[in-house]
PDBQT receptor file of N, H, CA, C and O in Angstrom, charges set to zero:
ATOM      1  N   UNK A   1       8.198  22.248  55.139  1.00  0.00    +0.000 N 
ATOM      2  CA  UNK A   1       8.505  21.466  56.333  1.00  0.00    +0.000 C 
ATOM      3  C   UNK A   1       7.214  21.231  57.119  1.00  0.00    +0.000 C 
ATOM      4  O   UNK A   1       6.452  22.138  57.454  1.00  0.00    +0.000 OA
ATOM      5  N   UNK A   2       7.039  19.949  57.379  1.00  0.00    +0.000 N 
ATOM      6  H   UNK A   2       7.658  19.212  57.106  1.00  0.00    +0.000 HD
ATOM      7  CA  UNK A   2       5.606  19.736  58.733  1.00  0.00    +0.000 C 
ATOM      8  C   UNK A   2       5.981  19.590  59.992  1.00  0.00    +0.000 C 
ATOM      9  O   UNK A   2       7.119  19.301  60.360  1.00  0.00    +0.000 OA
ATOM     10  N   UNK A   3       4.978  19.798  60.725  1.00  0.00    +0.000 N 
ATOM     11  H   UNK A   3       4.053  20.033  60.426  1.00  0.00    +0.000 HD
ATOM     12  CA  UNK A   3       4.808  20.105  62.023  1.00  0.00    +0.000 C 
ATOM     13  C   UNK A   3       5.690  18.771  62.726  1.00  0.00    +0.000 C 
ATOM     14  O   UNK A   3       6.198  17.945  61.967  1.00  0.00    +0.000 OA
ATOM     15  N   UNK A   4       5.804  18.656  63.961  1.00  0.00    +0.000 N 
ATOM     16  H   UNK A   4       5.391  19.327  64.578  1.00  0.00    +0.000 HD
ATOM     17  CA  UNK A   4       6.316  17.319  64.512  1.00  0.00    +0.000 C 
ATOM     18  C   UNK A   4       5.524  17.191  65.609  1.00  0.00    +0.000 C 
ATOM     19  O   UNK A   4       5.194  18.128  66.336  1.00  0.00    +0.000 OA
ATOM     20  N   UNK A   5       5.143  15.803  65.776  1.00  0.00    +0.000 N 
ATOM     21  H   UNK A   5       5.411  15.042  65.186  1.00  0.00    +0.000 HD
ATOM     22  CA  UNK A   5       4.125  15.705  66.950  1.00  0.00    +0.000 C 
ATOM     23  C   UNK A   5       5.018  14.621  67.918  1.00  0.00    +0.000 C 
ATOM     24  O   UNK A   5       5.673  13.649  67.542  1.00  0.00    +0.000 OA
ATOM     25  N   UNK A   6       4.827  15.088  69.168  1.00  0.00    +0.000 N 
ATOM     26  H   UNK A   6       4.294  15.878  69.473  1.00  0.00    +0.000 HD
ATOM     27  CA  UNK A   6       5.452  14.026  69.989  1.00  0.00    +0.000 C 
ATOM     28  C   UNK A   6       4.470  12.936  70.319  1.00  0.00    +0.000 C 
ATOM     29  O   UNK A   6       3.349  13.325  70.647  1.00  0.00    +0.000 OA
ATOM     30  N   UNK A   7       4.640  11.937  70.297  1.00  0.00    +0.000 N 
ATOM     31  H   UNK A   7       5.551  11.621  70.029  1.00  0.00    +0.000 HD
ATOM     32  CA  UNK A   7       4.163  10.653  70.083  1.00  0.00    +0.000 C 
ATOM     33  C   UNK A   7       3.785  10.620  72.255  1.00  0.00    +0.000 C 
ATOM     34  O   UNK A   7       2.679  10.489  72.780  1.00  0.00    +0.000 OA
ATOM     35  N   UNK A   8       4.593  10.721  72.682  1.00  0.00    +0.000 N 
ATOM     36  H   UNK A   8       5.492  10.828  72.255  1.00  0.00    +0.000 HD
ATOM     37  CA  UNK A   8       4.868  10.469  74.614  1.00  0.00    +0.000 C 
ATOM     38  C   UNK A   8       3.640  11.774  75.040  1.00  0.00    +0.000 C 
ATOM     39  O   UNK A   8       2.788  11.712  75.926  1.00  0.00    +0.000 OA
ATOM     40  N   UNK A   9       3.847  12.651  74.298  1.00  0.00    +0.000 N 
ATOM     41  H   UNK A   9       4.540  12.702  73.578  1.00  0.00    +0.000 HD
ATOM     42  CA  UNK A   9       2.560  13.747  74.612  1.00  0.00    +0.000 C 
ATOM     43  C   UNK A   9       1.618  13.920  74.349  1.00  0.00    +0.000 C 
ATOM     44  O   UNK A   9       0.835  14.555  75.055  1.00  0.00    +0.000 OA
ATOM     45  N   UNK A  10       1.254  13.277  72.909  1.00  0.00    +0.000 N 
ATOM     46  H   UNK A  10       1.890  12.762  72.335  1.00  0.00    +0.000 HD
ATOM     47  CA  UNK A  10      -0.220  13.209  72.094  1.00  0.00    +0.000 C 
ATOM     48  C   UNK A  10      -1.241  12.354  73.143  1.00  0.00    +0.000 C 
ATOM     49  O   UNK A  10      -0.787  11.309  73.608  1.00  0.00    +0.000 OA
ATOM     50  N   UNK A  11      -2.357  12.695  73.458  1.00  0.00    +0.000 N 
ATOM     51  H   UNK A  11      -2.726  13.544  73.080  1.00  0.00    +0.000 HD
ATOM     52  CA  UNK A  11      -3.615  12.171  73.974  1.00  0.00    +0.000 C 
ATOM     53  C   UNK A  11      -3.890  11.267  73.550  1.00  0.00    +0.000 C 
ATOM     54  O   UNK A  11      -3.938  10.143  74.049  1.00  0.00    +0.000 OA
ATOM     55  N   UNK A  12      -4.242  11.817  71.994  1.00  0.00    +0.000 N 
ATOM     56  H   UNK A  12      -4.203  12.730  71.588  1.00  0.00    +0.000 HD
ATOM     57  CA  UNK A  12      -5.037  11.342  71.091  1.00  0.00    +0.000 C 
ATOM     58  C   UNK A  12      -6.629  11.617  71.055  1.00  0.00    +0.000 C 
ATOM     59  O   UNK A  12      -7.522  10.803  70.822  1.00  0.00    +0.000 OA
ATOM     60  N   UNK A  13      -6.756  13.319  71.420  1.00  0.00    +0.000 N 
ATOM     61  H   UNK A  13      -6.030  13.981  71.609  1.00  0.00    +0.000 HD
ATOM     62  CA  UNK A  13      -7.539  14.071  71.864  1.00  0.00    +0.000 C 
ATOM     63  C   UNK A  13      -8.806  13.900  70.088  1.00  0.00    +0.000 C 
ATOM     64  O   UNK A  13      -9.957  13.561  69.811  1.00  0.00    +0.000 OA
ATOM     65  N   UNK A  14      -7.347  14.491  69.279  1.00  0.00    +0.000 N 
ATOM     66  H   UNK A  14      -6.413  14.767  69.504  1.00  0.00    +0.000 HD
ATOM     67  CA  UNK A  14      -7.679  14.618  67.720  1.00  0.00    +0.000 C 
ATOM     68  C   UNK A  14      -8.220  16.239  67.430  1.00  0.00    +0.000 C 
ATOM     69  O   UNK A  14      -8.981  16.532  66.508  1.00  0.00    +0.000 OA
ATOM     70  N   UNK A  15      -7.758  17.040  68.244  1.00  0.00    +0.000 N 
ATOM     71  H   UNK A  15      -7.140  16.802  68.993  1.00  0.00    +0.000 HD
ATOM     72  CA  UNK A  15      -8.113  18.688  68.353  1.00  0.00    +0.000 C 
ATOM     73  C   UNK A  15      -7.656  19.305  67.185  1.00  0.00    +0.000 C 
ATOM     74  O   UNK A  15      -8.173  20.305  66.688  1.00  0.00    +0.000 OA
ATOM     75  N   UNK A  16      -6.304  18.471  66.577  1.00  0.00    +0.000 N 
ATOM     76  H   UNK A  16      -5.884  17.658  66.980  1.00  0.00    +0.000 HD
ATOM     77  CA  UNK A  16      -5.553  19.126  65.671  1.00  0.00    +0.000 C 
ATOM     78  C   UNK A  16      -5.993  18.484  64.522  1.00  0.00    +0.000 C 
ATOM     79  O   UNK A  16      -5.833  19.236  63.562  1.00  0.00    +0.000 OA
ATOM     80  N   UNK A  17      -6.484  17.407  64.201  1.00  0.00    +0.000 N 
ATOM     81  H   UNK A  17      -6.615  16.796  64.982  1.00  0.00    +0.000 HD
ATOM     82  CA  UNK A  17      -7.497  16.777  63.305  1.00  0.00    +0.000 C 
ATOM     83  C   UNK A  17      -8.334  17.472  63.035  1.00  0.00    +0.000 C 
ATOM     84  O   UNK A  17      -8.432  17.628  61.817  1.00  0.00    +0.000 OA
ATOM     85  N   UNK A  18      -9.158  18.095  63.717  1.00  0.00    +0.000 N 
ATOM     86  H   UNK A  18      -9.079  17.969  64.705  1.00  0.00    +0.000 HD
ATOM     87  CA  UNK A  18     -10.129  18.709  63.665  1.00  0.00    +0.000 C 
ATOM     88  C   UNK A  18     -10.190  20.169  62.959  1.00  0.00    +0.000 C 
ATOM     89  O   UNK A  18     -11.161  20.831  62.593  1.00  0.00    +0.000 OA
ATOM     90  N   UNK A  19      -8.833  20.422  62.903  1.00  0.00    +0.000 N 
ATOM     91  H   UNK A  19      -8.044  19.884  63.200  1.00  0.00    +0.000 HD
ATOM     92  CA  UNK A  19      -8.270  21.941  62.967  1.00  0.00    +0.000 C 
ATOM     93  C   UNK A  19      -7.945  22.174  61.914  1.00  0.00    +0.000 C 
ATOM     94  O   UNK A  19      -8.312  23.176  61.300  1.00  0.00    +0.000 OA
ATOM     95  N   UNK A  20      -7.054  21.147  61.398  1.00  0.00    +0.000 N 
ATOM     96  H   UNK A  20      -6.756  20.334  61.897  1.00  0.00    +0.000 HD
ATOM     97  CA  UNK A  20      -5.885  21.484  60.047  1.00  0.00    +0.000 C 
ATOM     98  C   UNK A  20      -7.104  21.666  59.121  1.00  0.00    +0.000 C 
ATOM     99  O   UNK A  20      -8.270  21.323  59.313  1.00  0.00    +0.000 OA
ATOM    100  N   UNK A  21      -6.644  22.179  58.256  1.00  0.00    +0.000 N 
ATOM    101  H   UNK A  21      -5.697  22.458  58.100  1.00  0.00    +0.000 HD
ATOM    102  CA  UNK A  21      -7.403  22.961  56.788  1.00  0.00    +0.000 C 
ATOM    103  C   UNK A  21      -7.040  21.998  55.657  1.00  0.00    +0.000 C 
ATOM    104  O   UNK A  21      -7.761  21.541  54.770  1.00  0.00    +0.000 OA
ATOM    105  N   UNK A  22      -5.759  21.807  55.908  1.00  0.00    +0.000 N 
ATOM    106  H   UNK A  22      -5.174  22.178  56.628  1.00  0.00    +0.000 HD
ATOM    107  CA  UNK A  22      -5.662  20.483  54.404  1.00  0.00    +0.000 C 
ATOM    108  C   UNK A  22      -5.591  19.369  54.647  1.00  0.00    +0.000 C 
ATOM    109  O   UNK A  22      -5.014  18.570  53.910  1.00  0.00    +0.000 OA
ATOM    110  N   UNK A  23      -6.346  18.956  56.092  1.00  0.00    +0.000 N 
ATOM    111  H   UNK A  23      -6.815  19.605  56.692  1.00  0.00    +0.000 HD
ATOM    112  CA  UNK A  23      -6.608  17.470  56.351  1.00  0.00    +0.000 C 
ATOM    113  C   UNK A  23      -5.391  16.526  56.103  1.00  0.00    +0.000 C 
ATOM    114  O   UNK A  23      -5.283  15.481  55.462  1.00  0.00    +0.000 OA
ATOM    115  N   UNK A  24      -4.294  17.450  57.021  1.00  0.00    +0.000 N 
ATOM    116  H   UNK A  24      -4.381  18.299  57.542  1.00  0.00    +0.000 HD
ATOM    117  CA  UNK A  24      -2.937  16.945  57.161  1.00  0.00    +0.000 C 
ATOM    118  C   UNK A  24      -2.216  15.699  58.248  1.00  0.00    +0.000 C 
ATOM    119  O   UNK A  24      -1.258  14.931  58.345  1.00  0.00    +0.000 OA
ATOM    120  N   UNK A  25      -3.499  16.173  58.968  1.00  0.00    +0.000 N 
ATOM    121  H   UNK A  25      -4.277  16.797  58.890  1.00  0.00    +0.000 HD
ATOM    122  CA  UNK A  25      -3.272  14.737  60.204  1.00  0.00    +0.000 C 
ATOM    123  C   UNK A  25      -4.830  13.818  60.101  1.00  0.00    +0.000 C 
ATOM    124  O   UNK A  25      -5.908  14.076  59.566  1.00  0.00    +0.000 OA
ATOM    125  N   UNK A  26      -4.294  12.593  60.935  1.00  0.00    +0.000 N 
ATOM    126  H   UNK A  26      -3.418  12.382  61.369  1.00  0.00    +0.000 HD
ATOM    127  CA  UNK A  26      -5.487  11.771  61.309  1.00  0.00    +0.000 C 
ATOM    128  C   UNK A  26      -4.649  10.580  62.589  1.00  0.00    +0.000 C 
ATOM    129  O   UNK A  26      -3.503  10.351  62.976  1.00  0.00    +0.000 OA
ATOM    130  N   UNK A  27      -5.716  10.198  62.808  1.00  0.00    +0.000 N 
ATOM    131  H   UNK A  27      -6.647  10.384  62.494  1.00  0.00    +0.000 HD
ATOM    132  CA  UNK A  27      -5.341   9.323  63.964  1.00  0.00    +0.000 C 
ATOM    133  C   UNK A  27      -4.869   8.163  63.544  1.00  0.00    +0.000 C 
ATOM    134  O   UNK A  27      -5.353   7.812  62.468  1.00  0.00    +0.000 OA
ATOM    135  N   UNK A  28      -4.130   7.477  63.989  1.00  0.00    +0.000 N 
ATOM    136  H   UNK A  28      -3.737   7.762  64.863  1.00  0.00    +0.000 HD
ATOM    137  CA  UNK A  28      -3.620   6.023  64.012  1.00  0.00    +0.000 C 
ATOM    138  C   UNK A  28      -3.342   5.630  65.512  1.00  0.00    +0.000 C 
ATOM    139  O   UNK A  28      -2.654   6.307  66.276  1.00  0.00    +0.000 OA
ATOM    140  N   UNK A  29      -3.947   4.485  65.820  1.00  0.00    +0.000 N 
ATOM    141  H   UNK A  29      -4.506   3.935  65.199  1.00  0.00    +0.000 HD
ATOM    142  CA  UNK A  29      -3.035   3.807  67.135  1.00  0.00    +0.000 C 
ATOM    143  C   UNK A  29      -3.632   4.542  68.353  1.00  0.00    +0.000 C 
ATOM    144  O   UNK A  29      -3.292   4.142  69.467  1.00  0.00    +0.000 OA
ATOM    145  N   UNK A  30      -4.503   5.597  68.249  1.00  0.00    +0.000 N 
ATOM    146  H   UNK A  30      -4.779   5.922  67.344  1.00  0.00    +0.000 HD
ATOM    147  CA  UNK A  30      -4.801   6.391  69.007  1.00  0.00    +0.000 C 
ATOM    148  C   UNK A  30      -4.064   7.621  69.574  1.00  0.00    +0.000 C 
ATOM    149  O   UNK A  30      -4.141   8.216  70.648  1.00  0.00    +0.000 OA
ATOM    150  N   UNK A  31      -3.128   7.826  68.173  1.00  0.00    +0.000 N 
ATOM    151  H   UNK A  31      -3.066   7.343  67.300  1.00  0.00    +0.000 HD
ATOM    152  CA  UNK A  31      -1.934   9.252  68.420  1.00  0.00    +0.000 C 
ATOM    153  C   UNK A  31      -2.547   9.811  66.962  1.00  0.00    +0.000 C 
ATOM    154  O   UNK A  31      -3.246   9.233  66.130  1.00  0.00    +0.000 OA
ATOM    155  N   UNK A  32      -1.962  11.272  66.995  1.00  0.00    +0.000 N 
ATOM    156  H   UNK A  32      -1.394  11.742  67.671  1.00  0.00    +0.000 HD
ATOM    157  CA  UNK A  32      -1.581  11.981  65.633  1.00  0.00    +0.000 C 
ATOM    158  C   UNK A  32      -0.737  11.583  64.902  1.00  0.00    +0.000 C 
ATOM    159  O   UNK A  32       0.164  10.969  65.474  1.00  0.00    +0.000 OA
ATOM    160  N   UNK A  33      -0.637  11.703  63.624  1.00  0.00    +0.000 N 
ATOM    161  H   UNK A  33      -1.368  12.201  63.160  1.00  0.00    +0.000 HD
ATOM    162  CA  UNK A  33       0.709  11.416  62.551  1.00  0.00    +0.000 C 
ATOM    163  C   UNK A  33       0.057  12.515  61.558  1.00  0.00    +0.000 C 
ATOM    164  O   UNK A  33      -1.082  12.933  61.351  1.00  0.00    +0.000 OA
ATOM    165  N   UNK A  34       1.383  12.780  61.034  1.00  0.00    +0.000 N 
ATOM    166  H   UNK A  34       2.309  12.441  61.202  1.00  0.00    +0.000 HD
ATOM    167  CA  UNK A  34       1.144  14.089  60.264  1.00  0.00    +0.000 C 
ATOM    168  C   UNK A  34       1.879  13.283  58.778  1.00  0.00    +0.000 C 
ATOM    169  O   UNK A  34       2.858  12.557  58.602  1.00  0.00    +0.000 OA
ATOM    170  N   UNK A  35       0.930  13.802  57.991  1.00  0.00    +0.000 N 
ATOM    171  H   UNK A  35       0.135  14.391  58.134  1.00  0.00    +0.000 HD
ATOM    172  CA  UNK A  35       0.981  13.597  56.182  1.00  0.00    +0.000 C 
ATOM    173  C   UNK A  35       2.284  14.907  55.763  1.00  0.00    +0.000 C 
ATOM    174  O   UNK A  35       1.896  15.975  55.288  1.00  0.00    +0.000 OA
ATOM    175  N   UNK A  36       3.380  14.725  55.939  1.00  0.00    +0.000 N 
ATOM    176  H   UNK A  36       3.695  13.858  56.324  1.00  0.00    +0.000 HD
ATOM    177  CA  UNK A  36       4.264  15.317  55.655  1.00  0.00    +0.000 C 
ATOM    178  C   UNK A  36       4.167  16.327  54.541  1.00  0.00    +0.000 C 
ATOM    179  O   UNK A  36       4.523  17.502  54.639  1.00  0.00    +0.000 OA
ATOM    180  N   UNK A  37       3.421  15.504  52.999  1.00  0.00    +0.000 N 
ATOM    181  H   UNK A  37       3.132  14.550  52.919  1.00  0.00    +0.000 HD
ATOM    182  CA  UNK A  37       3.618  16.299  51.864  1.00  0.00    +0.000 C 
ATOM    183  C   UNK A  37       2.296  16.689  51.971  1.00  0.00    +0.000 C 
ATOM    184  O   UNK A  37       2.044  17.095  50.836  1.00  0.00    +0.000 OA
ATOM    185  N   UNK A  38       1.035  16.846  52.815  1.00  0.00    +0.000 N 
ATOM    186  H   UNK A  38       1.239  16.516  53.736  1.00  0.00    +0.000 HD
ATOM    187  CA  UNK A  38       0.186  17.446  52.070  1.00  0.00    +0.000 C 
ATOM    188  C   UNK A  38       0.449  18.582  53.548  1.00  0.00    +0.000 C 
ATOM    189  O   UNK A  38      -0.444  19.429  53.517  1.00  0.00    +0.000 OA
ATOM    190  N   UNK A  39       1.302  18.781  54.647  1.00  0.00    +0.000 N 
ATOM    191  H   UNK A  39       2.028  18.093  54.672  1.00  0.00    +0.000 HD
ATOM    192  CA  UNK A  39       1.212  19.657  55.591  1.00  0.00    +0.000 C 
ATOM    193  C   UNK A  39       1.608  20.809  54.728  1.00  0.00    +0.000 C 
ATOM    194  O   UNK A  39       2.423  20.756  53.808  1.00  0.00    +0.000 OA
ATOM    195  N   UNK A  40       0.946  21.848  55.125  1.00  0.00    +0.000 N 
ATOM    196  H   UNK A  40       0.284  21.891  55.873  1.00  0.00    +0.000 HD
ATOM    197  CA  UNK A  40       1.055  23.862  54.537  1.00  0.00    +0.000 C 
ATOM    198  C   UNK A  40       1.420  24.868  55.431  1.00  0.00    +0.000 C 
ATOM    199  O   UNK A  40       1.387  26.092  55.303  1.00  0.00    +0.000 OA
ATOM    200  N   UNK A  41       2.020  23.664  57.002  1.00  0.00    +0.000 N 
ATOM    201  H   UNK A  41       2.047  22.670  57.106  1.00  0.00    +0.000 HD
ATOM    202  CA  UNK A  41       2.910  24.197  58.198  1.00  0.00    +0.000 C 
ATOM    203  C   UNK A  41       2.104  25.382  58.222  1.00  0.00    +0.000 C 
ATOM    204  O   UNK A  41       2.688  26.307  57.658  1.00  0.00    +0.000 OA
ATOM    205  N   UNK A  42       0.708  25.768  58.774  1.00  0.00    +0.000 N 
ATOM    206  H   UNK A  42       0.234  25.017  59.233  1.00  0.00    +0.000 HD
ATOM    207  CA  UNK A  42      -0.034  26.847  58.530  1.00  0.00    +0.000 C 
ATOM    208  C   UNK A  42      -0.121  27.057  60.344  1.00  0.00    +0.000 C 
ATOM    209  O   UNK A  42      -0.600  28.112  60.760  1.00  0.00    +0.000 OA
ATOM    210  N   UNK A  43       0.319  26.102  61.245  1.00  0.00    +0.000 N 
ATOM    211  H   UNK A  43       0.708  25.245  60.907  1.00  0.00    +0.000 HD
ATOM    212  CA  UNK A  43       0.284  26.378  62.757  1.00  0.00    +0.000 C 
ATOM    213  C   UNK A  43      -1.638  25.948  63.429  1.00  0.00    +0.000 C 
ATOM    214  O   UNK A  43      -2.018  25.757  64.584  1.00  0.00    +0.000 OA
ATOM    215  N   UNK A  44      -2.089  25.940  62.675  1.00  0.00    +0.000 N 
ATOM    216  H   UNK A  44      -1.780  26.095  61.737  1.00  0.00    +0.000 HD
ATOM    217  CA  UNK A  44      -3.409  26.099  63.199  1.00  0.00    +0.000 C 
ATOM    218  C   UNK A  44      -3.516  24.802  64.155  1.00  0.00    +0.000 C 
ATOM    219  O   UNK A  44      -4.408  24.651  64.989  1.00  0.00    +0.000 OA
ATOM    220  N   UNK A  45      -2.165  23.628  63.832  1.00  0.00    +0.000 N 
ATOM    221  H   UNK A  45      -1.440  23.752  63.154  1.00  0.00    +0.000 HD
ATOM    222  CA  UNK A  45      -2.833  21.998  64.755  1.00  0.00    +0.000 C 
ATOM    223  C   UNK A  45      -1.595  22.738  66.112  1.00  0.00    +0.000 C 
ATOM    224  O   UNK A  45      -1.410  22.072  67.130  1.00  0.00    +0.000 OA
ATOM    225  N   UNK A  46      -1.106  23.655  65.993  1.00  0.00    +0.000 N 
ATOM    226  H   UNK A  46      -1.256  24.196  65.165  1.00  0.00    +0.000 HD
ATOM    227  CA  UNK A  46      -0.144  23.621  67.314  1.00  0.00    +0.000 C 
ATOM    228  C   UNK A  46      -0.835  24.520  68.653  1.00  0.00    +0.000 C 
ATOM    229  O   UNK A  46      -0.631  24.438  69.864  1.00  0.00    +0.000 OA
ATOM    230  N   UNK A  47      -1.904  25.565  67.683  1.00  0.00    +0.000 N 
ATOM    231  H   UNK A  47      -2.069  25.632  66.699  1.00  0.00    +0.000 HD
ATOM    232  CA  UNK A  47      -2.576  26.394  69.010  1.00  0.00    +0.000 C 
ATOM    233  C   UNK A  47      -3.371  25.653  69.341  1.00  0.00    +0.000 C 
ATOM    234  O   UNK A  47      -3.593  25.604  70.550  1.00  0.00    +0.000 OA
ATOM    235  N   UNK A  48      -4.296  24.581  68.254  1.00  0.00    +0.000 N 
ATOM    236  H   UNK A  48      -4.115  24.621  67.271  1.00  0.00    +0.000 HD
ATOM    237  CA  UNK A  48      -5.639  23.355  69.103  1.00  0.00    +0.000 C 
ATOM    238  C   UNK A  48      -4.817  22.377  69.980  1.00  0.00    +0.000 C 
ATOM    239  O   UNK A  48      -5.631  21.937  70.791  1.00  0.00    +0.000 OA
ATOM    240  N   UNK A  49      -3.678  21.852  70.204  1.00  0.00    +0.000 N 
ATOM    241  H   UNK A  49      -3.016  22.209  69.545  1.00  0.00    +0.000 HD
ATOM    242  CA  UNK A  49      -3.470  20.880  70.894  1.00  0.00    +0.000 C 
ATOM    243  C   UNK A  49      -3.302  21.260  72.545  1.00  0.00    +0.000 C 
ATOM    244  O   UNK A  49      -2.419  22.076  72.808  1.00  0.00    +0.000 OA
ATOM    245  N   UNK A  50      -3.963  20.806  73.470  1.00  0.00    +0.000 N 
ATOM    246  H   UNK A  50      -4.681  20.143  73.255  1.00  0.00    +0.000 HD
ATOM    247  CA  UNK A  50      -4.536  21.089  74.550  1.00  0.00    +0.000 C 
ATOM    248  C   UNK A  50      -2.989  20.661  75.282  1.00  0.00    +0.000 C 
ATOM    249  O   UNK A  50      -2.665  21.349  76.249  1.00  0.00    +0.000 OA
ATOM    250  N   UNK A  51      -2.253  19.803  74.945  1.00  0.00    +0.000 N 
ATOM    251  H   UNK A  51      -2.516  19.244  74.158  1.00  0.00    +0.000 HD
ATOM    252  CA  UNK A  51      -0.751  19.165  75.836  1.00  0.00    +0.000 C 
ATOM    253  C   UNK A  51       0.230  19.743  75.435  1.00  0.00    +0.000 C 
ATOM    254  O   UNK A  51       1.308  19.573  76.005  1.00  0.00    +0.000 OA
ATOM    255  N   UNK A  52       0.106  20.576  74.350  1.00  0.00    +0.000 N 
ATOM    256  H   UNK A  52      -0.770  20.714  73.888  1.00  0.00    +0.000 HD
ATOM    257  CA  UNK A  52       1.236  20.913  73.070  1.00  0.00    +0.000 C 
ATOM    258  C   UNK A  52       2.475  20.281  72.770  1.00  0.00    +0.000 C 
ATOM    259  O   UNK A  52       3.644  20.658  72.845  1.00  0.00    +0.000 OA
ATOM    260  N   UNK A  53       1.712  18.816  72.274  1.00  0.00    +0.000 N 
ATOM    261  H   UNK A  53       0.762  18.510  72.214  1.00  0.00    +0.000 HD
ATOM    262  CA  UNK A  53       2.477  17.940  71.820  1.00  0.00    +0.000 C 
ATOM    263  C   UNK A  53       3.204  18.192  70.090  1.00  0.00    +0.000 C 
ATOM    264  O   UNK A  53       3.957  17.587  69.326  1.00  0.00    +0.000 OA
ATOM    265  N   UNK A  54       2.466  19.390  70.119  1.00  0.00    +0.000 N 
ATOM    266  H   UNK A  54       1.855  19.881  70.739  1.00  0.00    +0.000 HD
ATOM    267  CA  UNK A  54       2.563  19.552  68.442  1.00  0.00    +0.000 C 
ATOM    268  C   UNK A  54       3.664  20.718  67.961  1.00  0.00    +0.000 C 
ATOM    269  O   UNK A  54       2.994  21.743  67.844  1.00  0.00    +0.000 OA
ATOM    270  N   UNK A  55       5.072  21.016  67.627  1.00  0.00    +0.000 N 
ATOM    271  H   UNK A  55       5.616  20.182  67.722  1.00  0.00    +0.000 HD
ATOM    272  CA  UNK A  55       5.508  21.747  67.192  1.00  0.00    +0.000 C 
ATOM    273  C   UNK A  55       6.248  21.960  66.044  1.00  0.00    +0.000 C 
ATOM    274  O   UNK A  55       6.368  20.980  65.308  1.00  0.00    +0.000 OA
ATOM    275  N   UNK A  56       6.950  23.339  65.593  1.00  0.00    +0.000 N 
ATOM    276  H   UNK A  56       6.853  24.135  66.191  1.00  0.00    +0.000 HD
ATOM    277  CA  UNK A  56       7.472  23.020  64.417  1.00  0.00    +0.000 C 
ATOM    278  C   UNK A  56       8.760  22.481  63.969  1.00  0.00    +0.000 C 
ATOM    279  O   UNK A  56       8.964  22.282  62.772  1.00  0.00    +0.000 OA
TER     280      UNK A  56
């Protein structure tokens, strides 16, 4: 299962971009979107996000 990012809360800081290990998110539009099948739900993009737009 991957993470869920709220779209109304994301910055679009990219903290959790920065974070993930299997290069599971990237920016679009100036929000996060998360790559569903390559996420390893490992938590590491939910403690970087500064709004905690990011949960499981």
């Amino acid at each position: 299962m991957a993470v869920k990012i709220d779209k109304d809360l994301c910055t679009g800081c990219g903290a959790c971009v920065d974070t993930c290990p299997v290069n599971a998110l990237e920016m679009k539009d100036d929000k996060s979107v998360v790559d569903e099948d390559t996420c390893i739900d490992c938590g590491a993009c939910i403690s970087s996000c500064p709004v905690e737009a990011i949960s499981e």
